[in-house]
PyMOL Python script that loads the backbone (N, CA, C, O; Angstrom):
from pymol import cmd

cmd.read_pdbstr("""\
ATOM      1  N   UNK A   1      73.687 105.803 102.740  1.00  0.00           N
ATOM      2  CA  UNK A   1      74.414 104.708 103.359  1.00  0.00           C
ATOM      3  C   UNK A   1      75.455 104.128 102.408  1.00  0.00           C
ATOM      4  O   UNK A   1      76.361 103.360 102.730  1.00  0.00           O
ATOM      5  N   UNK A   2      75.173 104.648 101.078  1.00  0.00           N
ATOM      6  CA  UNK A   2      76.362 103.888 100.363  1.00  0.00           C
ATOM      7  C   UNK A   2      78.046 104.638 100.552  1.00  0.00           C
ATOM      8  O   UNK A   2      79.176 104.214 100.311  1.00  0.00           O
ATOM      9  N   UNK A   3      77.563 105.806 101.047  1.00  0.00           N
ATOM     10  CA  UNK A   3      79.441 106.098 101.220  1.00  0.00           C
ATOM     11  C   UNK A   3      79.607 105.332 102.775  1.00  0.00           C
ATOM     12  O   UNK A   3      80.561 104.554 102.803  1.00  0.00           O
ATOM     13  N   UNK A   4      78.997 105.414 103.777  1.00  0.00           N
ATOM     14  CA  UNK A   4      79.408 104.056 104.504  1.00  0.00           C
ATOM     15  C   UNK A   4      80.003 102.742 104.192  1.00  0.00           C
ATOM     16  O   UNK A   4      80.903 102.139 104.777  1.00  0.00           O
ATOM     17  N   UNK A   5      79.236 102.388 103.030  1.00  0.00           N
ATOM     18  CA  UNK A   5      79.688 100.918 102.545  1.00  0.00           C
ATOM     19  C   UNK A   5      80.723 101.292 102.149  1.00  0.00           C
ATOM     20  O   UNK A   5      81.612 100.674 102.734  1.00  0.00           O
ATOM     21  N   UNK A   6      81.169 102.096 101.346  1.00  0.00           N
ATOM     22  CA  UNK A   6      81.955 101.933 100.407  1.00  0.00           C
ATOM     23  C   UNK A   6      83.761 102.524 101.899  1.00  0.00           C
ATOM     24  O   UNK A   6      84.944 102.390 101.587  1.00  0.00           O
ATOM     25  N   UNK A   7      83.357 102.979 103.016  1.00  0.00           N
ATOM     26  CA  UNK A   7      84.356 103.161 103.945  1.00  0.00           C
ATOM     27  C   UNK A   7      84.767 102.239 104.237  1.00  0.00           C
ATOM     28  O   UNK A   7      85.972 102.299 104.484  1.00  0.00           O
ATOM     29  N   UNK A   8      84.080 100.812 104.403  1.00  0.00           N
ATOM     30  CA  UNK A   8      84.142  99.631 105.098  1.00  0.00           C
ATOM     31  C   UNK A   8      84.667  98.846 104.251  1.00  0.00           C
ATOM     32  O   UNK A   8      85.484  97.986 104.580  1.00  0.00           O
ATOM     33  N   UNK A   9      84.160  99.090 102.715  1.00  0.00           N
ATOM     34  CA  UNK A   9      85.172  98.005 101.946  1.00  0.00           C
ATOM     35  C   UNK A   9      86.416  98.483 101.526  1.00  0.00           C
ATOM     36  O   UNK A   9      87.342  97.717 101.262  1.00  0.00           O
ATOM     37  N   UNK A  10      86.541 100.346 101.405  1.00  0.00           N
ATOM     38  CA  UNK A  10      87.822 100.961 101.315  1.00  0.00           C
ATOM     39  C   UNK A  10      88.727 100.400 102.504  1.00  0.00           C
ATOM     40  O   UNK A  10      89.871 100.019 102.255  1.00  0.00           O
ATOM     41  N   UNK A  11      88.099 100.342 104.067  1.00  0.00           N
ATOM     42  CA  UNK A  11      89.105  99.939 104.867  1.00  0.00           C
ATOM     43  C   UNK A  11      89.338  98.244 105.026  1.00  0.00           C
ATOM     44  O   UNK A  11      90.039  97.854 105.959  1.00  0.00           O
ATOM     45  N   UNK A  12      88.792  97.361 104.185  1.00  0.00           N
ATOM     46  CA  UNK A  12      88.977  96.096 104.621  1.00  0.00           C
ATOM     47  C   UNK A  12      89.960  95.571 103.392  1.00  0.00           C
ATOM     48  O   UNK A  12      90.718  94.603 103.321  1.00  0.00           O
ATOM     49  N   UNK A  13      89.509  96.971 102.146  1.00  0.00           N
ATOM     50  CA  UNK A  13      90.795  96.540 100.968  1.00  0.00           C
ATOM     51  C   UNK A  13      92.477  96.688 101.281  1.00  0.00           C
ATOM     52  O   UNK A  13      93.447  96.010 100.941  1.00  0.00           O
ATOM     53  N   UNK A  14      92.283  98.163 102.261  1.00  0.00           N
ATOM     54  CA  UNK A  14      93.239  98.527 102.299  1.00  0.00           C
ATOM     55  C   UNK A  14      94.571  98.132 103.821  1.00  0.00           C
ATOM     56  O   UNK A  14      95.745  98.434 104.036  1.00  0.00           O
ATOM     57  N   UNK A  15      93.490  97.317 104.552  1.00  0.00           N
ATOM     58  CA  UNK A  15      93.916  96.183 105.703  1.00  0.00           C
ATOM     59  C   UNK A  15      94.334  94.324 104.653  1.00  0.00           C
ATOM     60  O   UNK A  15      94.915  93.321 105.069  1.00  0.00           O
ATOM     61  N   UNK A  16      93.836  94.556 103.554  1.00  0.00           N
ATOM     62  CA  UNK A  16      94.193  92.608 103.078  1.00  0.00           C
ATOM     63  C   UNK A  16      94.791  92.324 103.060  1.00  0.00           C
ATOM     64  O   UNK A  16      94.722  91.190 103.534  1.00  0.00           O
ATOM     65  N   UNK A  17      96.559  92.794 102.479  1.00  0.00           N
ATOM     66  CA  UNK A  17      97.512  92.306 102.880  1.00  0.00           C
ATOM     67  C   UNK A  17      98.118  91.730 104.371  1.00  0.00           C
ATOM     68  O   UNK A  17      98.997  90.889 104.558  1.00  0.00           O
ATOM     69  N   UNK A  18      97.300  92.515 105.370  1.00  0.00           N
ATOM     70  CA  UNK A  18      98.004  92.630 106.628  1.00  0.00           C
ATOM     71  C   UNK A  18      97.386  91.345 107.455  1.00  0.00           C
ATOM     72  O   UNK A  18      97.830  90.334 107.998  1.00  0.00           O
ATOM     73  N   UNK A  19      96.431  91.810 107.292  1.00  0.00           N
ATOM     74  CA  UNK A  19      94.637  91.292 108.177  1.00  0.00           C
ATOM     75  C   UNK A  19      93.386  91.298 107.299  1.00  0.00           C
ATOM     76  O   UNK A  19      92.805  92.208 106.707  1.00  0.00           O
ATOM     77  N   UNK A  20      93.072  89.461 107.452  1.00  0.00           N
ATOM     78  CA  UNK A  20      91.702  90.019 106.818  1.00  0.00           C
ATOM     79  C   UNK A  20      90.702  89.550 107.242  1.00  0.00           C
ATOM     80  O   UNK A  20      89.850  89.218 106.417  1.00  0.00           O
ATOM     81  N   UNK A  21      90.449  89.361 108.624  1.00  0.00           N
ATOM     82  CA  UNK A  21      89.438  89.297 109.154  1.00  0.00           C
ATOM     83  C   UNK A  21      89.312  90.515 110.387  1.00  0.00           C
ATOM     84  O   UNK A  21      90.468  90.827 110.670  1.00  0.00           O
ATOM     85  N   UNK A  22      88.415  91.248 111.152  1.00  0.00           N
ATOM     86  CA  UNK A  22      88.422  92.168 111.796  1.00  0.00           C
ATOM     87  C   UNK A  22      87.565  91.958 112.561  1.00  0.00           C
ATOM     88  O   UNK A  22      86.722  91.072 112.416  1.00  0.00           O
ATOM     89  N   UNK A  23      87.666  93.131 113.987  1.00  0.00           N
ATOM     90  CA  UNK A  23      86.812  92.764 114.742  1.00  0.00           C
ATOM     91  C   UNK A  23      85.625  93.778 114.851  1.00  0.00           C
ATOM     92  O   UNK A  23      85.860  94.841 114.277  1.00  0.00           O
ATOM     93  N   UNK A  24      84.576  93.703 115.372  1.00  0.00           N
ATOM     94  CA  UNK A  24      83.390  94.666 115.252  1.00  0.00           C
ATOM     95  C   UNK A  24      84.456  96.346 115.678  1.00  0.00           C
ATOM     96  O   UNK A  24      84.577  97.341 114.963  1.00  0.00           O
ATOM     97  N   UNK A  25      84.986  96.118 116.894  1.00  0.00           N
ATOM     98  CA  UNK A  25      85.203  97.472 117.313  1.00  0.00           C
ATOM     99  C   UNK A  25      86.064  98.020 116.236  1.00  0.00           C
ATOM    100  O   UNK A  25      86.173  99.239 116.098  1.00  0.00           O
ATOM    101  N   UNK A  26      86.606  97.279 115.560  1.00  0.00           N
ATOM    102  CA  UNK A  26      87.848  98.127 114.217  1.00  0.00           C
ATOM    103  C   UNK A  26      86.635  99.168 113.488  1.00  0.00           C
ATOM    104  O   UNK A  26      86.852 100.347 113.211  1.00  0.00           O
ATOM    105  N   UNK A  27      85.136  98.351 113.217  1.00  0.00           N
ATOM    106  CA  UNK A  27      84.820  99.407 112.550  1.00  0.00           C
ATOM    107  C   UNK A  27      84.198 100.653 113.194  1.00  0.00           C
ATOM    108  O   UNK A  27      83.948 101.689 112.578  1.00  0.00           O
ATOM    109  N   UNK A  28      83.996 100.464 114.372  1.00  0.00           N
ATOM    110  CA  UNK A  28      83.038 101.699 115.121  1.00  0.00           C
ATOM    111  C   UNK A  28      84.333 102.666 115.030  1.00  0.00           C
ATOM    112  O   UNK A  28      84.194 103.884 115.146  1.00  0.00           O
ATOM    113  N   UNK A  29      85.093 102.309 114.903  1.00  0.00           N
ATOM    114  CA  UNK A  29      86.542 103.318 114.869  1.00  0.00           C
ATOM    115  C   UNK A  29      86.255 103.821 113.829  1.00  0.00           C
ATOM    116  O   UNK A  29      86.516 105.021 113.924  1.00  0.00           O
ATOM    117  N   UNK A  30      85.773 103.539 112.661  1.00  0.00           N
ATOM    118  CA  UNK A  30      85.715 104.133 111.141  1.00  0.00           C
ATOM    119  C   UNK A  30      84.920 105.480 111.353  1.00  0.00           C
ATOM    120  O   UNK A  30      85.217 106.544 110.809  1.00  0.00           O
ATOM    121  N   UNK A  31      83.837 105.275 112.245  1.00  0.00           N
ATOM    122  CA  UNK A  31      82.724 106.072 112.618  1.00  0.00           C
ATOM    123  C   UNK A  31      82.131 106.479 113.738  1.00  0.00           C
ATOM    124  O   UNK A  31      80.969 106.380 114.132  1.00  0.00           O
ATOM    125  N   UNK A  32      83.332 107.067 114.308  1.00  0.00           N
ATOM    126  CA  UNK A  32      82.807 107.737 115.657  1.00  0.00           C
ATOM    127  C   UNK A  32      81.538 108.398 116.333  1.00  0.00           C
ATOM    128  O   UNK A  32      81.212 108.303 117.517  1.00  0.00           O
ATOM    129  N   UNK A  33      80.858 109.127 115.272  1.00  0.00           N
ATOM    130  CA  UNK A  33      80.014 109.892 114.893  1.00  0.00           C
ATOM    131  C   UNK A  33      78.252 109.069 115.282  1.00  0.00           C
ATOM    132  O   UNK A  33      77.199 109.456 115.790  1.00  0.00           O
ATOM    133  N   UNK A  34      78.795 107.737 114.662  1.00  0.00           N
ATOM    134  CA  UNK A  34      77.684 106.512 114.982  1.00  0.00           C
ATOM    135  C   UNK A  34      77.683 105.492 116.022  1.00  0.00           C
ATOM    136  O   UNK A  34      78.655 104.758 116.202  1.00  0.00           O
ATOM    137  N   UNK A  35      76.477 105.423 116.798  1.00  0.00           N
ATOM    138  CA  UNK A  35      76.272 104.642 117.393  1.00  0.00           C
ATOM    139  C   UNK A  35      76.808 102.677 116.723  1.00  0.00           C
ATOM    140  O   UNK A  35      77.204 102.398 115.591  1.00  0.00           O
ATOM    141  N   UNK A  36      76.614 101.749 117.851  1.00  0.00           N
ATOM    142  CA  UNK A  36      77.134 100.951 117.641  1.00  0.00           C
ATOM    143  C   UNK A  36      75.815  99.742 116.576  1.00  0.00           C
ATOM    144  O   UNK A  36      76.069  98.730 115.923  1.00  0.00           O
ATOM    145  N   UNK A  37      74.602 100.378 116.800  1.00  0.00           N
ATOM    146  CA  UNK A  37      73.455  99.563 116.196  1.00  0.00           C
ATOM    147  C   UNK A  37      73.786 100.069 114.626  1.00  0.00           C
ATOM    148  O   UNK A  37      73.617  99.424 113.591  1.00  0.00           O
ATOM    149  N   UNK A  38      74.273 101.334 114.772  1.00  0.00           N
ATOM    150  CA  UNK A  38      74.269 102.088 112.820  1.00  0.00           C
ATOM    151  C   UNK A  38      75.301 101.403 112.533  1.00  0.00           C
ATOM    152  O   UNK A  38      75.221 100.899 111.413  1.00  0.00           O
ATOM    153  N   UNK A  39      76.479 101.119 113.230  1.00  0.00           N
ATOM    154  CA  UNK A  39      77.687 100.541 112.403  1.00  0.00           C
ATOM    155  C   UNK A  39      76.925  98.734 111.971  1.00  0.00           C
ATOM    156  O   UNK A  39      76.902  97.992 110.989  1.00  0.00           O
ATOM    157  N   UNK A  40      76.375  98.717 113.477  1.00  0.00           N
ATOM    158  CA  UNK A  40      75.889  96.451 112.867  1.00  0.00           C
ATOM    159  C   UNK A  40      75.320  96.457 111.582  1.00  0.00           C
ATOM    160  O   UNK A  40      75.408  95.484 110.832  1.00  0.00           O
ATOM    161  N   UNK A  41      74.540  97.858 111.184  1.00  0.00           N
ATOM    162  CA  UNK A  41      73.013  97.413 110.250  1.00  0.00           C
ATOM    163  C   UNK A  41      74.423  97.577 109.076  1.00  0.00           C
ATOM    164  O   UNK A  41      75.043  96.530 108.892  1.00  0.00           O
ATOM    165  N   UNK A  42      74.881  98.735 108.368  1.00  0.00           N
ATOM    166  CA  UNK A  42      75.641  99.133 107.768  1.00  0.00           C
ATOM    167  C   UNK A  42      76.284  97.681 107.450  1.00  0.00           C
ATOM    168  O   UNK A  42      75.812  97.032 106.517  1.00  0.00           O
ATOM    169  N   UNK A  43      77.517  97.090 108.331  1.00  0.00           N
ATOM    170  CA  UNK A  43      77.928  95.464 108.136  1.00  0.00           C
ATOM    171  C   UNK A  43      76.954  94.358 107.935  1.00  0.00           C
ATOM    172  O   UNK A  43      77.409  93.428 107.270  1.00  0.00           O
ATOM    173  N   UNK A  44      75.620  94.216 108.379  1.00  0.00           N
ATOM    174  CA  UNK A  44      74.891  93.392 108.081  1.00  0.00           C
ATOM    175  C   UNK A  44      74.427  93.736 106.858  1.00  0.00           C
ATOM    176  O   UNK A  44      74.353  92.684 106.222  1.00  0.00           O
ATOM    177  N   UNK A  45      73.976  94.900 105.996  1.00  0.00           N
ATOM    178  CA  UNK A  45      73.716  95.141 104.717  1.00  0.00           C
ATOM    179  C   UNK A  45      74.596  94.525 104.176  1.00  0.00           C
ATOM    180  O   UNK A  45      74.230  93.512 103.579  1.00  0.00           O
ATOM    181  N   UNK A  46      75.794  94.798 104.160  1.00  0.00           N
ATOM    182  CA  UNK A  46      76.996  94.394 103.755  1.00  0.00           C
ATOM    183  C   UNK A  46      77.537  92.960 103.134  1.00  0.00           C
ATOM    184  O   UNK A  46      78.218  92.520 102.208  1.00  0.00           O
ATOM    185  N   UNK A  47      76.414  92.339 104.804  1.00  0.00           N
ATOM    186  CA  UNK A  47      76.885  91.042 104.360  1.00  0.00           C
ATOM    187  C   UNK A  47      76.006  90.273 103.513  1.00  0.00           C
ATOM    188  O   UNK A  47      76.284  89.276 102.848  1.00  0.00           O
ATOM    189  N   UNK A  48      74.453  91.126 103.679  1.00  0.00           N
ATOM    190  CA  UNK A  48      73.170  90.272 102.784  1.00  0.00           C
ATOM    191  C   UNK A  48      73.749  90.417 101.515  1.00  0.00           C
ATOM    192  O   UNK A  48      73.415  89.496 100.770  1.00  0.00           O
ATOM    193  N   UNK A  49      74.842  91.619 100.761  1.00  0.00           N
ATOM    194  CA  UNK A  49      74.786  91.964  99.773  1.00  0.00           C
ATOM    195  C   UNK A  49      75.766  90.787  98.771  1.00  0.00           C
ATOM    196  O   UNK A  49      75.937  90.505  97.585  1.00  0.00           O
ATOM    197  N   UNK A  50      76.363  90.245 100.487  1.00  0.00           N
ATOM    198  CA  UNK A  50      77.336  89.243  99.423  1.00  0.00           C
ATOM    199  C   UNK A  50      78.751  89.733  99.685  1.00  0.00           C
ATOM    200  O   UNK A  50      79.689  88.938  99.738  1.00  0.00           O
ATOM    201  N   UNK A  51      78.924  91.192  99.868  1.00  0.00           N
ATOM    202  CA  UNK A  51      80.721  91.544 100.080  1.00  0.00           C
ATOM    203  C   UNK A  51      81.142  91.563 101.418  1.00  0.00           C
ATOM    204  O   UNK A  51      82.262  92.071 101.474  1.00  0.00           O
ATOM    205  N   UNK A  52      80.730  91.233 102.499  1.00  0.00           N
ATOM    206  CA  UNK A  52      81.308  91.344 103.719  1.00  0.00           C
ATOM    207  C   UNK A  52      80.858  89.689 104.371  1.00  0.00           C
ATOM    208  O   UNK A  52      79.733  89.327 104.715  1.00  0.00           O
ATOM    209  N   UNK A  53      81.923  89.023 104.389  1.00  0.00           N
ATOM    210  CA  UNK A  53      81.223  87.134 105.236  1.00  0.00           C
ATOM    211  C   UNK A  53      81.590  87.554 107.019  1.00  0.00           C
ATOM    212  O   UNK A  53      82.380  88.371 107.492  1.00  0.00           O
ATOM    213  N   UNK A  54      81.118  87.081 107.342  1.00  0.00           N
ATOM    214  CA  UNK A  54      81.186  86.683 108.808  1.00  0.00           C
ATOM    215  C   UNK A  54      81.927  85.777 108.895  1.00  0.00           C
ATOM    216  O   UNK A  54      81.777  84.865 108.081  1.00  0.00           O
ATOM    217  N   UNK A  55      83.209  85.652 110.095  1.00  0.00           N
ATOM    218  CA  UNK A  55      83.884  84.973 110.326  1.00  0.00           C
ATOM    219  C   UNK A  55      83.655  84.571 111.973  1.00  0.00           C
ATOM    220  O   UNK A  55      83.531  85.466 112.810  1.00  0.00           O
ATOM    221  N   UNK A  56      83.603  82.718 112.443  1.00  0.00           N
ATOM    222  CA  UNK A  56      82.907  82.689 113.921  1.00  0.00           C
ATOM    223  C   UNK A  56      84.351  81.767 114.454  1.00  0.00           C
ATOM    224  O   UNK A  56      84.775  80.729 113.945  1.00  0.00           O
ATOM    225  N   UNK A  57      84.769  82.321 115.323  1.00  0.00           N
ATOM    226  CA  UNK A  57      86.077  81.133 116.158  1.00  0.00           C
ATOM    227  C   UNK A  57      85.244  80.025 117.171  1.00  0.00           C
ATOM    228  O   UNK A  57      85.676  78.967 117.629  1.00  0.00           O
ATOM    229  N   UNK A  58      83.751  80.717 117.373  1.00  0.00           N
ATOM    230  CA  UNK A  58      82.760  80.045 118.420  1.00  0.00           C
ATOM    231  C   UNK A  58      82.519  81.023 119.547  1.00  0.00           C
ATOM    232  O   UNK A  58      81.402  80.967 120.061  1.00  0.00           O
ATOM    233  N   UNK A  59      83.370  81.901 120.013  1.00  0.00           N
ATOM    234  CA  UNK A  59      83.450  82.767 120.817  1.00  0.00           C
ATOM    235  C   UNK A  59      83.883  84.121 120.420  1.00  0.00           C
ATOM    236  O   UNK A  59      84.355  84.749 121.369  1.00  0.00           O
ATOM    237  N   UNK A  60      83.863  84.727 119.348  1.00  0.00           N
ATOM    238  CA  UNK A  60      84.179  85.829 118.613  1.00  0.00           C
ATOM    239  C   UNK A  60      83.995  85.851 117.199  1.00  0.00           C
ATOM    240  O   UNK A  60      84.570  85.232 116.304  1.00  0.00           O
ATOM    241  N   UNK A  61      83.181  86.594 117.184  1.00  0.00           N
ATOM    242  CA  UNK A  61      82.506  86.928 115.724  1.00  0.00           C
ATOM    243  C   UNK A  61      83.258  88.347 115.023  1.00  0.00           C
ATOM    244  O   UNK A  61      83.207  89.533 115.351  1.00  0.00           O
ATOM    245  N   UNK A  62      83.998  87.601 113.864  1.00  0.00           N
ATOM    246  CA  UNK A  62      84.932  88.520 112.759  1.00  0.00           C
ATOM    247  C   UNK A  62      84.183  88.899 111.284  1.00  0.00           C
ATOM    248  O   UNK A  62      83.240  88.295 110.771  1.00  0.00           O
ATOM    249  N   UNK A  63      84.925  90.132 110.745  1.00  0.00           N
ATOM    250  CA  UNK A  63      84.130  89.956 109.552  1.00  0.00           C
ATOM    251  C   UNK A  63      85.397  90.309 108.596  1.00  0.00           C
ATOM    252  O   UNK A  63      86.452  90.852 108.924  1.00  0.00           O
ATOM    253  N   UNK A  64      84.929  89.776 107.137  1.00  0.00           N
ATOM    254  CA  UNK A  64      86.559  90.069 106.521  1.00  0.00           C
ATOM    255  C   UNK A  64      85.448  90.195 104.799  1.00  0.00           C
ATOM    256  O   UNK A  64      84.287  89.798 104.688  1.00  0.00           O
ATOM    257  N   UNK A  65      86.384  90.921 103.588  1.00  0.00           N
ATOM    258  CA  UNK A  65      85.748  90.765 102.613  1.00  0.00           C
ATOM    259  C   UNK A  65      85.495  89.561 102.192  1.00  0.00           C
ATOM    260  O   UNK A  65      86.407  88.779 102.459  1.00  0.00           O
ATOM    261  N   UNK A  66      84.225  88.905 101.395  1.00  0.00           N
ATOM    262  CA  UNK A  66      84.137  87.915 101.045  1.00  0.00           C
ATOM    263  C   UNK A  66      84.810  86.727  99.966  1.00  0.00           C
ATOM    264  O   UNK A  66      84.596  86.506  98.775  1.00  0.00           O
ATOM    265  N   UNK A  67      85.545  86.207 100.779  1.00  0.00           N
ATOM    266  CA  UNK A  67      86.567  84.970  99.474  1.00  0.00           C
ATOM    267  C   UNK A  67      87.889  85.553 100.305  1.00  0.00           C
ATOM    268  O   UNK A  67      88.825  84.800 100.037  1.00  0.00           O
ATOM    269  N   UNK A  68      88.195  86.301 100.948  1.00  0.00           N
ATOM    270  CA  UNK A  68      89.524  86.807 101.424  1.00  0.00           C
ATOM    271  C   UNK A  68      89.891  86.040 102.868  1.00  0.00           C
ATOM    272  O   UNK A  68      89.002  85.847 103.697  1.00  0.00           O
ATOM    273  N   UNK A  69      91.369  85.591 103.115  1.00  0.00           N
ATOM    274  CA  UNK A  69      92.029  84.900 104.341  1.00  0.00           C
ATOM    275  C   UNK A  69      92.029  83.909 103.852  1.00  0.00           C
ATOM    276  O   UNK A  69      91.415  83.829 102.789  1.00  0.00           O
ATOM    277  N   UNK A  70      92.818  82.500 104.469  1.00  0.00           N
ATOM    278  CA  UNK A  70      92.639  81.592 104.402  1.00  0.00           C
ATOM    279  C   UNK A  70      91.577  80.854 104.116  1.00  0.00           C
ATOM    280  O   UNK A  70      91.374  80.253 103.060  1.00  0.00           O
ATOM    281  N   UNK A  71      90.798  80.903 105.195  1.00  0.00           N
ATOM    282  CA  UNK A  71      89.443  80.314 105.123  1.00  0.00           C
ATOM    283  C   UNK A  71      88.814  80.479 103.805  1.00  0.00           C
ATOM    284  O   UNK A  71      87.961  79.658 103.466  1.00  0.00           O
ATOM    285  N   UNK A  72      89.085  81.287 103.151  1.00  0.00           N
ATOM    286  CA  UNK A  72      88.300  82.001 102.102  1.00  0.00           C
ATOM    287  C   UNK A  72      88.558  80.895 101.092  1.00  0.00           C
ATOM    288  O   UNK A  72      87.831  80.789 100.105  1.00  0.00           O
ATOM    289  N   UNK A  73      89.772  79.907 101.357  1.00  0.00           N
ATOM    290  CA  UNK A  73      89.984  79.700  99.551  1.00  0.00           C
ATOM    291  C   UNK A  73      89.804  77.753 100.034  1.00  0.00           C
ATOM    292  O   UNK A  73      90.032  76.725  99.397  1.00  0.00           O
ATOM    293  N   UNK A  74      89.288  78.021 101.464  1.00  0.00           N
ATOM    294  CA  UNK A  74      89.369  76.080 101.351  1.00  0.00           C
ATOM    295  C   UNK A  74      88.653  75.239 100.619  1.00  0.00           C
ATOM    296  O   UNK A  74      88.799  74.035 100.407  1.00  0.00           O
ATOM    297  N   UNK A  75      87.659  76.204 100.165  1.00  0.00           N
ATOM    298  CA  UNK A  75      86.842  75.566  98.914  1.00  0.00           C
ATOM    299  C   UNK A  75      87.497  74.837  97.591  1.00  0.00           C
ATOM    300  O   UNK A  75      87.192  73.821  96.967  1.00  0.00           O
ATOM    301  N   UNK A  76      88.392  75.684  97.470  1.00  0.00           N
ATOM    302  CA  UNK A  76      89.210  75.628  96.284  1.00  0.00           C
ATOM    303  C   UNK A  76      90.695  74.242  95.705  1.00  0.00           C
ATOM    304  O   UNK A  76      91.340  73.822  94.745  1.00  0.00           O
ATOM    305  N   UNK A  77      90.487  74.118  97.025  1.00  0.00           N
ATOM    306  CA  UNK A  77      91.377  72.888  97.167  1.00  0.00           C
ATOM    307  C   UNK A  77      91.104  71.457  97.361  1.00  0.00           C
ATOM    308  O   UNK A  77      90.997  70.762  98.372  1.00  0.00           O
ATOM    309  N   UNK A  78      91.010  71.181  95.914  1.00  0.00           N
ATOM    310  CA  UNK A  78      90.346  69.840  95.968  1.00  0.00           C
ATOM    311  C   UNK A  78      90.889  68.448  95.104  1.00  0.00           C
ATOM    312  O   UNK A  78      90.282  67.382  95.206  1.00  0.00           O
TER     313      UNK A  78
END
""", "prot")
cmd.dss("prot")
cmd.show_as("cartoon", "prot")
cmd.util.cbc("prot")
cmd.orient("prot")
């Protein structure tokens, strides 16, 4: 499972400039091959590990690397 991870943070490095929050279906695109429960566990590892946060609008659940987008840095401004 770690070359999985490492697809998901290759494609969320290589989306940061553009976009950095995403939606579930961006990644089932990574992995056609897998069902949609193998891609959740894969992102939920992801996120226990600390490198992938969940992003919620209330009605759509995003995920982006962790500390990255806006949101990422409102901590920081104080």
């Amino acid at each position: 499972m770690a070359d999985e991870k490492q697809v998901i943070i290759d494609y969320l490095k290589s989306k940061e400039k553009v976009k950095s929050k995403h939606y579930f279906k961006d990644f089932l695109e990574l992995f056609p091959d897998k069902g949609p429960r193998q891609v959740k566990k894969i992102l939920s590892d992801l996120v226990k590990e600390g490198v992938v946060e969940y992003w919620s609008s209330g009605s759509t659940t995003m995920y982006g690397l962790t500390g990255s987008g806006k949101q990422g840095h409102v901590g920081d401004q104080v």
